[in-house]
N, C-alpha and C positions, 0 to 999 in steps of 0.2 A: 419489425418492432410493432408490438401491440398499440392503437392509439391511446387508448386510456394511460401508457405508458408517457407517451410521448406529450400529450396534456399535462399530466405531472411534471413533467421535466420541464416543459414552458413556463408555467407555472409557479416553478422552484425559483425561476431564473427571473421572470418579470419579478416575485417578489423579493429576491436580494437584489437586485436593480433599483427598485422602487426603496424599500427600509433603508437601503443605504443612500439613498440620492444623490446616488456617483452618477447620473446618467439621465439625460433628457432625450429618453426612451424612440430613437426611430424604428420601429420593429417590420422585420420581416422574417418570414419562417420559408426554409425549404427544407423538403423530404428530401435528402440526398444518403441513400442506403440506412445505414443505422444512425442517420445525425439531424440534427435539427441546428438552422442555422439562426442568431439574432443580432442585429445590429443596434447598435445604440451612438449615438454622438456623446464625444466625451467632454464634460465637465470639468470634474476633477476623481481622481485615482487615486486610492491610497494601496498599499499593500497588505494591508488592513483585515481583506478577504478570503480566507484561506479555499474556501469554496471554488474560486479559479485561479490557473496558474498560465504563465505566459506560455504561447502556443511556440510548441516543441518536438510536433510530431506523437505527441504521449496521447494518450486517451483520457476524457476527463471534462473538465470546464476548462477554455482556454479562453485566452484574448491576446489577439494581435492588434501592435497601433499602427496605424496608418494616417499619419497627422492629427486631424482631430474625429477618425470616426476609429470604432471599437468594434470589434466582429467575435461574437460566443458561440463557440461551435460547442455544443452539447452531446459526445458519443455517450448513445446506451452502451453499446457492446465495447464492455468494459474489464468481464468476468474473470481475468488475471492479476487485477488489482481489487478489485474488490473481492473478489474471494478470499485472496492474503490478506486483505485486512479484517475481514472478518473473522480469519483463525485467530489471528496476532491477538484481535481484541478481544474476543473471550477468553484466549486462553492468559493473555498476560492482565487482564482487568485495567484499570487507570484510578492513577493515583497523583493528584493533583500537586503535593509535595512528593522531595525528593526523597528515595530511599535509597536503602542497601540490600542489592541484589544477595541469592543466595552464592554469587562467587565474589561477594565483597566490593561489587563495585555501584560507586552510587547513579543512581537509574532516576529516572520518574515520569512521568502520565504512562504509556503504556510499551514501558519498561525499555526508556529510551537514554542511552547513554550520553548521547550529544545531542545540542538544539541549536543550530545554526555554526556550527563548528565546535562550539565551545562545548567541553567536558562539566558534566553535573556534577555539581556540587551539594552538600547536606545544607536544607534550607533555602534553595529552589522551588519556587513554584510554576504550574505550567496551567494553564485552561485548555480546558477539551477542543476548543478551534485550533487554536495550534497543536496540540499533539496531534489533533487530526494532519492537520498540515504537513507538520516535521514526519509524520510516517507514513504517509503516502508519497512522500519524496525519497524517503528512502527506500522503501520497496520497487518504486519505479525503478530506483537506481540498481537494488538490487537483481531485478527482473534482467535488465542489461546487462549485467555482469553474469550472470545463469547463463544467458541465451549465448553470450563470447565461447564460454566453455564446452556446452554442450553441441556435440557433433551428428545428432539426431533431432530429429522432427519431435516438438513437443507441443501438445493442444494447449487448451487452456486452462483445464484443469491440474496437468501436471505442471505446468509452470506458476500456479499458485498456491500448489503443493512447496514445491520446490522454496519458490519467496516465502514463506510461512518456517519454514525450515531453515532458510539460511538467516532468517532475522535471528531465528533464535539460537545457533551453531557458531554463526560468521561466518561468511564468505571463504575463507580458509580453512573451515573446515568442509565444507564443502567439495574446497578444489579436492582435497588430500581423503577423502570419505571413496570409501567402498563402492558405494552410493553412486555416486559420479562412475567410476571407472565401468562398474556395471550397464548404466545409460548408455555410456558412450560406446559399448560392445552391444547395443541392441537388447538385452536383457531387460527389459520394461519391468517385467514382474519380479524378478529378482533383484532393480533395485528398489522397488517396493516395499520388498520385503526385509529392506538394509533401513527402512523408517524406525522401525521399534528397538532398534538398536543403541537410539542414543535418547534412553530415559532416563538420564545420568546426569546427577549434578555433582559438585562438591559441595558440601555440606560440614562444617566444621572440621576441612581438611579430608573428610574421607568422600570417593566416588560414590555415589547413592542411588538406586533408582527413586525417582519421586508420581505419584501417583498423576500430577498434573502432567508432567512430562510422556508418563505412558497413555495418557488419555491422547494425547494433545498427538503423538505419532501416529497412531492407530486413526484420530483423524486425516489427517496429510494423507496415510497411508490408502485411507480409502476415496480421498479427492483425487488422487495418485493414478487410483486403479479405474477409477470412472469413463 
């Protein structure tokens, strides 16, 4: 990892430590492969920060307690999750009230069904921290559920091909897709090519191709093939 890289990421990190003043900052940094490690004595914690989540093995901001010290392991190499989230967000935009999806179901920030279990409702509002939050837990989760099914070796671009795809299919469609069955026979490029397939929405009752949709495969399809 590049240092100018790794500066930013300190950086990131002293200064939501520091704005939030959860933390009377003991720092220390190790180069351990792609991470940088920080400690901090803990104060007080709130949930507050979607920015880190309790260390889980996942990639990310973490924090583990260990009575009263706090440890932030900062992985750069990240590129499974943040790739899918960067499809998810341009293609699904963010919209801070709740709406109705084009299959009728009501969604919001960026085009999320549920927010801590509970199903959206019309008249929900959601801020950008938390939608960040709420979908970068779901794609993790997503990611794990991909990774259970698939019986082949996947980099990391296909596996946030894949996350980007099954946010917006579901998980079941997935298992039951073409797509899969292809992967799982080794056929890399022919399920590739099972991406443009599903630019299909319902649309007042009728299957539709919709232009974001055929954009949005043809993307996957070429993080896919990468």
């Amino acid at each position: 990892m590049k240092n100018n890289r790794k500066s930013q990421l300190i950086s990131q990190a002293i200064a939501i430590l520091t704005l939030t003043n959860v933390f009377s900052l003991v720092f220390s940094q190790a180069a351990l492969s792609n991470s940088i490690t920080l400690t901090g004595t803990l104060r007080d914690f709130s949930d507050q920060h979607p920015d880190f989540e309790r260390q889980n093995g996942q990639h990310g901001f973490h924090y583990g307690l260990d009575q009263n010290i706090t440890t932030y392991k900062i992985d750069a190499d990240n590129k499974p999750v943040s790739q899918a989230l960067n499809i998810i967000r341009e293609f699904e935009g963010f919209r801070e009230q709740a709406y109705i999806d084009t299959d009728g179901t009501p969604v919001i920030g960026y085009g999320l069904s549920k927010v801590d279990g509970r199903k959206i409702q019309l008249g929900d509002r959601i801020s950008v921290a938390k939608a960040d939050a709420v979908l970068r837990k779901q794609v993790l989760h997503l990611q794990e559920q991909i990774k259970s099914m698939v019986k082949v070796e996947l980099n990391s671009n296909q596996l946030s091909a894949l996350s980007s795809f099954a946010f917006n299919v579901g998980i079941h469609g997935v298992k039951r897709s073409t797509l899969l069955k292809k992967l799982n026979a080794g056929d890399y490029v022919g399920a590739a090519n099972e991406f443009p397939r599903w630019n299909k929405a319902h649309v007042r009752g009728q299957l539709v191709p919709l232009a974001g949709l055929t954009r949005r495969r043809e993307a996957e399809k070429q993080l896919f093939l990468k």
